[in-house]
N, C-alpha and C positions, 0 to 999 in steps of 0.2 A: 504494500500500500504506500510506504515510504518512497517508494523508486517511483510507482504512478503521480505521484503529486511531485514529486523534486523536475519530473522530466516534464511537467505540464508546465511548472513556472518556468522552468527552462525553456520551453519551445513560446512562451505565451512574452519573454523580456526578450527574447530574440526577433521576433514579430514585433514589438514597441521601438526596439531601438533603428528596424531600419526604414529608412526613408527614400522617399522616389527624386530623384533628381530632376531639375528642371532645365526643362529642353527649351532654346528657346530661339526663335525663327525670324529673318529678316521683315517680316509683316509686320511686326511688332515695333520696328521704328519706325515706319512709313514714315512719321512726319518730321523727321531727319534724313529721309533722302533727297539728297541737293543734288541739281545739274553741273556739268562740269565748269560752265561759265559764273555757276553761285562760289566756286572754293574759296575766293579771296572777299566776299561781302557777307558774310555772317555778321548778325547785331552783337556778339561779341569782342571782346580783346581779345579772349583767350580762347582757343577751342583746337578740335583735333578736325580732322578727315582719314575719314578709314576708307582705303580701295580697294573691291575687293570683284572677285568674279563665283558666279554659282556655278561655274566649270571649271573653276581650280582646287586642286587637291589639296594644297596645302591652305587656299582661304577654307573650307569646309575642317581642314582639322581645327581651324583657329577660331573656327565660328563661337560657337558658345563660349570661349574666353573671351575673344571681342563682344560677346553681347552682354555676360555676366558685367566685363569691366564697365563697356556702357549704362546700364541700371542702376550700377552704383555711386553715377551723379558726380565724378571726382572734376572731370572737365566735360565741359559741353562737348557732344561728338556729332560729326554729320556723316554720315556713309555716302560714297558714290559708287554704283553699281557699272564695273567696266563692262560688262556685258551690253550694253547702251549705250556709252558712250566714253573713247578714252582715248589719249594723244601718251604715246611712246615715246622713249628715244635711248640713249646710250649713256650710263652712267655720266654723272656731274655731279658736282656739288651744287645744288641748288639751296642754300643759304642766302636770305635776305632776297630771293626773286618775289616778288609783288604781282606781277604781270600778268596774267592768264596765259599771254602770247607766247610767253619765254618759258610757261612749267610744263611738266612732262613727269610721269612717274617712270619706273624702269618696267614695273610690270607689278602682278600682285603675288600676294598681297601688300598694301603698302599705305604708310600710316604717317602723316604730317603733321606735324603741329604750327599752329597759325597764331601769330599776335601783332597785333598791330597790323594787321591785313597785309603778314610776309611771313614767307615760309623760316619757320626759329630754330623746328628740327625737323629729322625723317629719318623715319626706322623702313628699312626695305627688309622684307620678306618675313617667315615665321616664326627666326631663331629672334632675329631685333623686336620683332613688335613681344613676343612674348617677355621679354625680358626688359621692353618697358611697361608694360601693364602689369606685371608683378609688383612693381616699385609701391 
């Protein structure tokens, strides 16, 4: 009788302690999806832009960190979806460009920070961005 009630609390705080994680899906910021021609006029000073594609592998492992970090309200975030629309080009430092004309990501996933309506930083691809939104 001893062993039926020890294994009931047992299987019954095993069931309490676990919890469903939360999955959570680019629909859910719709209303931070900004055009490519919005990245430099956000009513902020400070904010990021996340770039990302739903046909790349490595933005889909990064997802739910990028969306967890976004809920958490640390800096304003705006996503642009490269699948719609996106200007390329060949690694540079792009520090202090302002311009629409003159920015270009390398590819995604890829993550900018904006103040002062000029790019301040930029983490390219999954190993940088995660290792800034750890911070």
């Amino acid at each position: 009788m001893k062993k039926l009630i020890l294994s009931t609390l047992i299987a019954m705080l095993a069931s309490c302690s676990s919890y469903e994680t939360i999955k959570h899906n680019y629909h859910e910021i719709k209303d931070h999806l900004i055009s490519w021609s919005d990245i430099f006029i956000q009513e902020e000073d400070t904010y990021l832009v996340y770039f990302y594609s739903e046909r790349c592998g490595h933005c889909n492992e990064l997802k739910q960190d990028i969306l967890s970090y976004y809920f958490k309200e640390i800096t304003p975030m705006y996503f642009i979806c490269t699948d719609i629309e996106i200007v390329t080009g060949p690694p540079k430092d792009l520090l202090g460009i302002s311009d629409i004309n003159e920015f270009y990501i390398f590819g995604t996933p890829f993550l900018t920070l904006i103040k002062d309506g000029t790019v301040a930083d930029y983490y390219v691809g999954k190993v940088q961005i995660l290792d800034f939104i750890s911070i």
